[in-house]
Z-matrix of the N, CA and C atoms (Angstrom, degrees):
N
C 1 1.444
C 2 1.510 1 109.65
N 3 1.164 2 93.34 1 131.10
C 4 1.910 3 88.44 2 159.06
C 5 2.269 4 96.32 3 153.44
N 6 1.244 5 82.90 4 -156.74
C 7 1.707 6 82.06 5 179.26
C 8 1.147 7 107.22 6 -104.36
N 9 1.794 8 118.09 7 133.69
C 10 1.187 9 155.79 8 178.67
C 11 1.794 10 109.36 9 -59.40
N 12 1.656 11 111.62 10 128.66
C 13 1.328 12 96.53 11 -162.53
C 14 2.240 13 88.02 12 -92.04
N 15 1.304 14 93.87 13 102.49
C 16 1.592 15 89.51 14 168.69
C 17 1.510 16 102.07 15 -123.34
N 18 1.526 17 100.24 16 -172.95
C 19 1.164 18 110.43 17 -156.87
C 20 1.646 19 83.22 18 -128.19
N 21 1.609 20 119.78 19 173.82
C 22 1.427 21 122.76 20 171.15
C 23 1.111 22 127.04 21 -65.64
N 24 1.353 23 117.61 22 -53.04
C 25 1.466 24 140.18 23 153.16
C 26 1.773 25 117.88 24 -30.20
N 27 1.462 26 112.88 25 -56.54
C 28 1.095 27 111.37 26 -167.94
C 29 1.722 28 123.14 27 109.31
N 30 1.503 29 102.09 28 -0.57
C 31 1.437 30 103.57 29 179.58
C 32 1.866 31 116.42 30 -112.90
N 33 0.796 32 88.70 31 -156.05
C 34 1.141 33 78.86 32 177.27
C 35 1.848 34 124.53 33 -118.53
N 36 1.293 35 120.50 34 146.71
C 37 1.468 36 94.32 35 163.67
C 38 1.240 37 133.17 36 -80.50
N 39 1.584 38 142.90 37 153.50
C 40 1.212 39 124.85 38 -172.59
C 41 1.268 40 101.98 39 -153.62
N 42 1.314 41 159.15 40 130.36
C 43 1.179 42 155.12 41 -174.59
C 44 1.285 43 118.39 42 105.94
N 45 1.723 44 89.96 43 166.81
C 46 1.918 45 87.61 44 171.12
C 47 1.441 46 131.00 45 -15.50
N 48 1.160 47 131.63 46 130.43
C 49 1.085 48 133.23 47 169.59
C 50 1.821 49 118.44 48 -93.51
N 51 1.636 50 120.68 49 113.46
C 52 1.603 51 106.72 50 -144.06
C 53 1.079 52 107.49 51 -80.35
N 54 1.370 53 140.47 52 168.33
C 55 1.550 54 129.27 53 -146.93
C 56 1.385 55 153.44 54 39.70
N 57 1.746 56 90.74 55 19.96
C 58 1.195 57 98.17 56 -170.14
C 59 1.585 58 89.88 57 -157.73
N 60 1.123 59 97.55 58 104.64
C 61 1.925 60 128.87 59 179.78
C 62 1.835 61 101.12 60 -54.22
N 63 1.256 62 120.86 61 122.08
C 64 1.328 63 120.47 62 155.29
C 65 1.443 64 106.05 63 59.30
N 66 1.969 65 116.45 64 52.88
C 67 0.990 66 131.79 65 173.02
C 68 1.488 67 105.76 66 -149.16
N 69 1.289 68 113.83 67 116.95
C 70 1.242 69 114.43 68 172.89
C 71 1.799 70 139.06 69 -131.34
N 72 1.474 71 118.82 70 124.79
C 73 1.280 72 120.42 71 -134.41
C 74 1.501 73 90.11 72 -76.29
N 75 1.639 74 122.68 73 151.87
C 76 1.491 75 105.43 74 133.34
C 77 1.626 76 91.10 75 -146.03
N 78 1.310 77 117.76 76 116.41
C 79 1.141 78 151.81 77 160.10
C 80 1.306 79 138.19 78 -136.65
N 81 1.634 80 129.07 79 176.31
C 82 1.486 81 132.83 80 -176.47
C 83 1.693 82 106.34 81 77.27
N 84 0.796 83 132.24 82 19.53
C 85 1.503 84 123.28 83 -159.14
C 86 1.875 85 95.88 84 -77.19
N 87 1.361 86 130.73 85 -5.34
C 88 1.185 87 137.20 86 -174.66
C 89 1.203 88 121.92 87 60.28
N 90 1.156 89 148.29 88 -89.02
C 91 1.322 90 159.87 89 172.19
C 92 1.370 91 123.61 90 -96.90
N 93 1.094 92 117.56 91 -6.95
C 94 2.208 93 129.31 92 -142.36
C 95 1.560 94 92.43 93 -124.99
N 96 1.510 95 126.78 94 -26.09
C 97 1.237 96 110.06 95 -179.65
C 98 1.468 97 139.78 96 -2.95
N 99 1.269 98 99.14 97 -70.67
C 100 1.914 99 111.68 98 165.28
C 101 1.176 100 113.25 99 -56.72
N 102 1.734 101 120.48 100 -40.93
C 103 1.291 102 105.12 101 -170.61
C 104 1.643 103 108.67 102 -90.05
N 105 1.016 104 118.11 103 -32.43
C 106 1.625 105 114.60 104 154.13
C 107 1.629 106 145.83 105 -52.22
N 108 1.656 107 94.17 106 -16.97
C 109 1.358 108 93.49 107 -175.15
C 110 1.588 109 125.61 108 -67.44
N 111 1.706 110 100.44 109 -31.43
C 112 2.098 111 89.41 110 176.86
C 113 1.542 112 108.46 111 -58.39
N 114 1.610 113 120.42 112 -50.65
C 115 1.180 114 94.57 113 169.55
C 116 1.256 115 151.89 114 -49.29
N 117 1.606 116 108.46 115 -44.62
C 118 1.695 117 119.92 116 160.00
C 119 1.237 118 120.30 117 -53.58
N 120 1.400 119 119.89 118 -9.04
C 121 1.388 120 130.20 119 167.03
C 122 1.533 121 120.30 120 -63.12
N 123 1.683 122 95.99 121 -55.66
C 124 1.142 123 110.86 122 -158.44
C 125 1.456 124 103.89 123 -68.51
N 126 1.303 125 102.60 124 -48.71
C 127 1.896 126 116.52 125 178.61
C 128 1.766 127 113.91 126 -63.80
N 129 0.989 128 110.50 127 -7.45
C 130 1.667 129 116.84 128 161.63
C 131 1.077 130 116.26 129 -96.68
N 132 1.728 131 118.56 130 -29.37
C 133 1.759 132 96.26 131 171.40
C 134 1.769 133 116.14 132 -66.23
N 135 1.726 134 75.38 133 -40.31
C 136 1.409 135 82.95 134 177.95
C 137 1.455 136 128.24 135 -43.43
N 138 1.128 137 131.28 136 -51.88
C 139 1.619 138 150.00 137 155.03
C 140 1.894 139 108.19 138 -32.68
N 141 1.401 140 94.74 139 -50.97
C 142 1.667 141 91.17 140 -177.73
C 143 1.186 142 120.63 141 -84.95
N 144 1.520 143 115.28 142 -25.08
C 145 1.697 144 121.63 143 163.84
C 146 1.575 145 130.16 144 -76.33
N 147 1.622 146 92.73 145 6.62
C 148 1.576 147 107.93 146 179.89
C 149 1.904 148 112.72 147 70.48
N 150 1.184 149 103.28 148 16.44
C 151 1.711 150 113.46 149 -167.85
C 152 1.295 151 98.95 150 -130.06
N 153 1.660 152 113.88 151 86.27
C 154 1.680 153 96.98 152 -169.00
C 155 1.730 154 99.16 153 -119.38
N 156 0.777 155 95.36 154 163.43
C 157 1.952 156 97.13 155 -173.49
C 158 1.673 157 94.03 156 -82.94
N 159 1.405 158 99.51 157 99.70
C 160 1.458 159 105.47 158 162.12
C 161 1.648 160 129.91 159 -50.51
N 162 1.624 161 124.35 160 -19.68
C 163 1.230 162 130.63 161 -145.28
C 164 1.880 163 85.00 162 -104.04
N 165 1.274 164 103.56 163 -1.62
C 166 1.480 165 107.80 164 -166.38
C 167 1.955 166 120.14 165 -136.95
N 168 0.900 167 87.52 166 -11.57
C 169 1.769 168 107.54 167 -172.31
C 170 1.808 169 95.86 168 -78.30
N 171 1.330 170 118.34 169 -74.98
C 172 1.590 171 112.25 170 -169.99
C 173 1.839 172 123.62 171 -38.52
N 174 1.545 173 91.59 172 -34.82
C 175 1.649 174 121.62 173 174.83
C 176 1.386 175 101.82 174 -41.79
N 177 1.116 176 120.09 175 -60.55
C 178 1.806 177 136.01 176 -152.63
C 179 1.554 178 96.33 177 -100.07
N 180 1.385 179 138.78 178 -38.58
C 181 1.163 180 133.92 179 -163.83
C 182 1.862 181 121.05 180 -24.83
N 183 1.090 182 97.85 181 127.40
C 184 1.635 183 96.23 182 -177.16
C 185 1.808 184 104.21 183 -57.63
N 186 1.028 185 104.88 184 -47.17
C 187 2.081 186 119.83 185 -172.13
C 188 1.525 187 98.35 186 -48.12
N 189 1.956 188 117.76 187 -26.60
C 190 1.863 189 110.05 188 -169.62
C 191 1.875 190 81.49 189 -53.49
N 192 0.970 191 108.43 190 -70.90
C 193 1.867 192 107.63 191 -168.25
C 194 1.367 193 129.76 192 -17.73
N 195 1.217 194 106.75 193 -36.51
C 196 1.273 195 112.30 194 176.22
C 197 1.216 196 122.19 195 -81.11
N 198 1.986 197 114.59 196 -41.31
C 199 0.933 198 105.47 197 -166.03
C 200 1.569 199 116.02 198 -94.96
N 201 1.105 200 96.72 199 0.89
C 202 1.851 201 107.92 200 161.06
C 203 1.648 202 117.98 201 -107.32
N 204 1.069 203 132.51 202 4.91
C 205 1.333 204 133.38 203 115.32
C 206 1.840 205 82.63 204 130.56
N 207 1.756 206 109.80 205 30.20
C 208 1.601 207 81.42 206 -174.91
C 209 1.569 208 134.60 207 -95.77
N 210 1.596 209 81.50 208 1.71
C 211 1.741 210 85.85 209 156.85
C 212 1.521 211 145.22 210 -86.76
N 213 1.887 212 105.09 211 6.49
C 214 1.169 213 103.90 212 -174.48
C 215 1.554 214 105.25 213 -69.83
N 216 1.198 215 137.16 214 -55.82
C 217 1.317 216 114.81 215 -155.41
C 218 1.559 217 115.63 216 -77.40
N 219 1.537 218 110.18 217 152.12
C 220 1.169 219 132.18 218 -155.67
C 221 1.876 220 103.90 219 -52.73
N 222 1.332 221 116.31 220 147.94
C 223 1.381 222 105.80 221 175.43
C 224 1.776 223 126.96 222 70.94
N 225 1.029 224 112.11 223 16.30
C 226 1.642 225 116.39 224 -162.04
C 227 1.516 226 89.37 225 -144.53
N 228 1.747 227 113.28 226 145.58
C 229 1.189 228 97.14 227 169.44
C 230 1.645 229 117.45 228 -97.65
């Protein structure tokens, strides 16, 4: 029980986290966690091995949040 780490959108974050060097998010997945994780796996090695699936990386970007405003309200990431 308790509150669900989602995002507004519904996706997830995944990647760099911006302003913050050699930190990388993977959160919000909402409900799917388990069933998302080989993929969020895969797209984080990818990120840390410098080999990241471009066709899929911008999708997840932690920075979409910001720049569509979904981290302003309080409590949400």
């Amino acid at each position: 029980m308790g509150p669900r780490p989602m995002t507004t959108d519904g996706l997830p974050l995944i990647g760099p986290l911006p302003g913050r060097p050699g930190v990388v998010l993977a959160a919000g997945h909402n409900m799917l966690g388990l069933m998302l994780a080989p993929a969020t796996g895969r797209l984080v090695t990818g990120l840390l091995t410098g080999k990241p699936d471009d066709s899929l990386t911008p999708g997840f970007a932690p920075g979409r949040a910001v720049r569509r405003g979904l981290g302003s309200s309080a409590g949400r990431v």
